[in-house]
N, C-alpha and C positions, 0 to 999 in steps of 0.2 A: 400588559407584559411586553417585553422587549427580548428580541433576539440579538446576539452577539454574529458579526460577520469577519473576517480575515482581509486586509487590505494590505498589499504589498509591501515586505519587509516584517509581517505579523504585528501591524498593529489592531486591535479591537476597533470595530465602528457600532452603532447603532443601527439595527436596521429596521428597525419598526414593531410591530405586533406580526405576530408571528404568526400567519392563515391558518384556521381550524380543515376548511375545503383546499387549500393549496395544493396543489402537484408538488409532491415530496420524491428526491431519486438519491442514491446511495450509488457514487462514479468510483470505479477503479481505472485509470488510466495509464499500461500497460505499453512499454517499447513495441508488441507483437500485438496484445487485443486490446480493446476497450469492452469493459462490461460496464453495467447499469443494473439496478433494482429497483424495483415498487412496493409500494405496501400493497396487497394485495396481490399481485401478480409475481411478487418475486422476479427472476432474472429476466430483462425485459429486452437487454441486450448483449451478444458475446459475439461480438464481430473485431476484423484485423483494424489496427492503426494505423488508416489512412485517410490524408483528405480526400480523397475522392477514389472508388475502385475502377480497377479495370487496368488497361495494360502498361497506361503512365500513372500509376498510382504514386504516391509520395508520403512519404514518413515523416511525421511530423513530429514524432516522440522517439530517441535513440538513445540504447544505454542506460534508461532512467532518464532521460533528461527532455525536457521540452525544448527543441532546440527550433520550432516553428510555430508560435503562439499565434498567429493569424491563420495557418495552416490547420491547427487545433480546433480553432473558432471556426473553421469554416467543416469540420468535420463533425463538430458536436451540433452547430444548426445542422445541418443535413441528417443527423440522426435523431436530434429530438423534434425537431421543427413541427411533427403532427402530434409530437404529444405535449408540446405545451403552448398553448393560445396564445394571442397576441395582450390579452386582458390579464394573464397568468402567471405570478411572480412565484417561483418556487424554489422549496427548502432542499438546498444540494450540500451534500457530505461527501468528500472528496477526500481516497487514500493521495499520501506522498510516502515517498518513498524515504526510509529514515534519513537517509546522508543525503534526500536529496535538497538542501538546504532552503534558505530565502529564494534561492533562483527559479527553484522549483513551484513554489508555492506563488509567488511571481506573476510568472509565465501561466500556471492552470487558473488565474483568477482573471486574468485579464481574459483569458480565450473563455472563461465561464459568464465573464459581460452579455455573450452574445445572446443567453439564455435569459435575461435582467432577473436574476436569482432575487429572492426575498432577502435570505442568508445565505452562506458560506461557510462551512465548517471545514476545516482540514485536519484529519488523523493520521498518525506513519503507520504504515502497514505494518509493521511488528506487533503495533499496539492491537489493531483491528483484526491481525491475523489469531490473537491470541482470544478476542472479546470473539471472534466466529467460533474459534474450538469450543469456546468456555470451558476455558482455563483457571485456574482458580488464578489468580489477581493478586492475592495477599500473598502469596510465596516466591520467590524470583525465579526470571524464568529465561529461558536460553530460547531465541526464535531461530531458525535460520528459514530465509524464502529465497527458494532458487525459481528467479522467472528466466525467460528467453536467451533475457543479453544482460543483465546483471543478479549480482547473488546479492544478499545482506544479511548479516549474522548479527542480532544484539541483543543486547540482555535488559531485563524490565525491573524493576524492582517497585513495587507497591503500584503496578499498572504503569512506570511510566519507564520512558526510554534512559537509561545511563549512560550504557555504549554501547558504539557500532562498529561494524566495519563493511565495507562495500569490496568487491573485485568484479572487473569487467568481463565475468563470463558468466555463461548462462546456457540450458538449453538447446535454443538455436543457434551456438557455437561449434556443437558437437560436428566431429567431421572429420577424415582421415588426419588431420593433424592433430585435434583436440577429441580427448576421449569423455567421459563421465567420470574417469578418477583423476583428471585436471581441476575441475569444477569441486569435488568433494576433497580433494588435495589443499585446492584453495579453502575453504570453509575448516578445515581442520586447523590450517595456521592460523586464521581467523580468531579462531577457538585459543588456542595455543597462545597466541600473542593475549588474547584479552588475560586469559589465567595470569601469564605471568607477568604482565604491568597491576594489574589488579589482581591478590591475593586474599580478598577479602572475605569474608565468611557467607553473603550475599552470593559471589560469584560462587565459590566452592559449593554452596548449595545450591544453585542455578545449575550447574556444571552434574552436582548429583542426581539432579530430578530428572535430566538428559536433556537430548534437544527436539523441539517442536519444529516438527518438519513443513513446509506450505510452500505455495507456487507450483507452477505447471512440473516442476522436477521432479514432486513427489510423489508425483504419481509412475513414476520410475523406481519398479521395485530394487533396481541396481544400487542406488542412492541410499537407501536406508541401509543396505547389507554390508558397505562398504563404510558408509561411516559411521554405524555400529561397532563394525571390526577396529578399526581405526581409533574412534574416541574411545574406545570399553566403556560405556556408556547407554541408557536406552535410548532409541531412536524413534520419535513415535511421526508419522506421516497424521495431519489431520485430516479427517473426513472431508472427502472434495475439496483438494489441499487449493486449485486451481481460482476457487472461488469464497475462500475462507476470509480473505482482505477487505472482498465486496460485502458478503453477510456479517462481518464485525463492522462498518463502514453505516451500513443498516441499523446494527441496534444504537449505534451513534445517536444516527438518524431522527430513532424510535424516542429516544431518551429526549434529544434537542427537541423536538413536537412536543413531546409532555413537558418537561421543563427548559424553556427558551432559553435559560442562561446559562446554559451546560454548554463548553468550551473545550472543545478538545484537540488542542494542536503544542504541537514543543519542537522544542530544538537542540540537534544534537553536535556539536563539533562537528567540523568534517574530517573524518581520518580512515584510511581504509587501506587494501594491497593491490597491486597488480598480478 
């Protein structure tokens, strides 16, 4: 049996038979954190995004974006470096962020070399953030995940991504200039905009079912109250909204072990607000 891996620009390669004993991890790689999961141990990492801590620390991830693929590389050896051997090829599942295009996926595979992964899977977190709720999959479904330093609003139809839209605020925005109803301001036109380019029966029931709240925001009960009010609409926050991308990223993961040929990555235009 043979695993399917991601090679920059999203072509499929070959990677071999797929290790029954391999070290398996499920990466979210986050502007503000990196987490990591196991089987077995569950979340194994929820530490900041940097190459290296301490008081010259550097960001190697901004905005969504890997904008330090060496800097990455050398953050992820130093994090996994005692859990995975020198003899030990393992099976890694890796959120991107929906708008964050080829560049993104790119830039995380090359800094994932450093680990000589078996396979390579890449899911967009809308998709992941929805398979960690479990979500029912067959109805279309409205995501928004508000992380740090960017937000993404898209809608799923039959589990896969349609549309998106991205704005560069987030979270650790928030601050005498920028409040929590800039960020949910933003996500409402988001909303708004997608309705009315697309009026189709898909979003209008997407739109009815409400929106699937995830990311460190939602754990901000301000966030739901506000764009409850706003959208009239329900607003549901998922359970440990913070880490909902990583445990849908996992049963990816769980699926790709049992069946190697399971493939989960797409692509979605890039289009989004300021």
């Amino acid at each position: 049996m043979t695993g399917f891996g991601v090679r920059p620009g999203g072509r499929r390669r070959t990677a071999g038979p797929v290790c029954r004993i391999c070290p398996r991890f499920a990466i979210d790689i986050g502007s503000a954190r990196t987490r990591a999961w196991s089987p077995g141990r569950g979340v194994i990492l929820d530490v900041p995004t940097v190459t290296f801590p301490g008081a010259d620390a550097m960001y190697p991830v901004r905005r969504g974006d890997i904008v330090d693929p060496e800097g990455t590389a050398r953050m992820l050896e130093r994090l996994f470096r005692r859990r995975v051997s020198g003899f030990s090829r393992p099976l890694i599942v890796i959120t991107t962020p929906v708008l964050g295009g080829p560049r993104f996926r790119s830039a995380a595979l090359t800094a994932l070399e450093v680990l000589r992964p078996r396979t390579v899977l890449t899911v967009p977190a809308a998709r992941a953030i929805a398979l960690g709720a479990g979500a029912d999959l067959g109805r279309p479904l409205l995501v928004a995940d508000i992380g740090a330093h960017v937000t993404e609003v898209a809608l799923l139809c039959d589990g896969e991504v349609t549309d998106a839209y991205r704005t560069a605020l987030g979270t650790g925005d928030i601050s005498g200039s920028v409040t929590f109803r800039d960020i949910t301001g933003a996500i409402v036109a988001m909303v708004t905009d997608m309705l009315r380019l697309d009026e189709s029966e898909q979003t209008l029931d997407a739109l009815g079912r409400g929106l699937l709240l995830a990311g460190g925001g939602a754990l901000r009960p301000e966030f739901t109250y506000d764009l409850t009010g706003q959208l009239r609409v329900p607003v549901q926050p998922v359970p440990a909204p913070h880490t909902a991308a990583l445990r849908g990223a996992s049963h990816v993961m769980e699926s790709a072990h049992r069946h190697p040929a399971t493939h989960a990555e797409e692509h979605v235009p890039e289009r989004g607000t300021t």
